[in-house]
N, C-alpha and C positions, 0 to 999 in steps of 0.2 A: 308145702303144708303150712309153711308160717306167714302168709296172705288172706286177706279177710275174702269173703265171697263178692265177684263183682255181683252189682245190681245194674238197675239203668237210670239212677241216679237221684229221679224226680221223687217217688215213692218213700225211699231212705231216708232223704232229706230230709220231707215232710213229716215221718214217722219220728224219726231223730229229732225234729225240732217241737214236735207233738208232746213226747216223751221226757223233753226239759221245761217247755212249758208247765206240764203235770208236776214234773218232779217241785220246779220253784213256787206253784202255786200253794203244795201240800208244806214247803219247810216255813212259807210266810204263813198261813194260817198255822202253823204247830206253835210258832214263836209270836204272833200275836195273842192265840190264846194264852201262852203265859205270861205275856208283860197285862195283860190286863187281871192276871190274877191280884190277890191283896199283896200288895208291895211288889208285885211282877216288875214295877217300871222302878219304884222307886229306890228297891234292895240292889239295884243290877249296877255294878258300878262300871262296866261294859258301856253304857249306853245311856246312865244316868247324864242330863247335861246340867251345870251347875247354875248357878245364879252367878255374875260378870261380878266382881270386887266391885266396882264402883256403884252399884245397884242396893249393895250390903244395906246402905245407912238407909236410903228411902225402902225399904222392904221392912226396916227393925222401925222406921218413923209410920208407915201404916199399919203396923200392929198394935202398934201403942196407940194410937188417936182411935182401933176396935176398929180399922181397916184391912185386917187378917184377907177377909177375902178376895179383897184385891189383889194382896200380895201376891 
């Protein structure tokens, strides 16, 4: 009684891997929609990546010269 049902293998398979495809499709889209909400990417400190120390000064020297967007 504690044995799963055989099948004949090809079917299962295909189903099974049908079924994780599905599955992984629906958790990326759940979780892109919310990193793309307001502050979705930037509030998440999971996944937020930061700007390298050594990057700091030329990022604060293009804001000052009104190079913000570049930064």
């Amino acid at each position: 009684m504690n044995q799963l049902p055989q099948s004949d293998g090809i079917s299962s398979n295909t189903d099974i891997a049908s079924g994780l495809r599905e599955a992984l499709n629906n958790i990326i889209d759940k979780q892109v929609t919310k990193l793309t909400l307001k502050d979705g990417f930037y509030r998440n400190d999971l996944i937020k990546i930061l700007l390298p120390e050594k990057l700091h000064k030329v990022d604060t020297a293009l804001r000052t010269i009104g190079f913000g967007n570049l930064a």
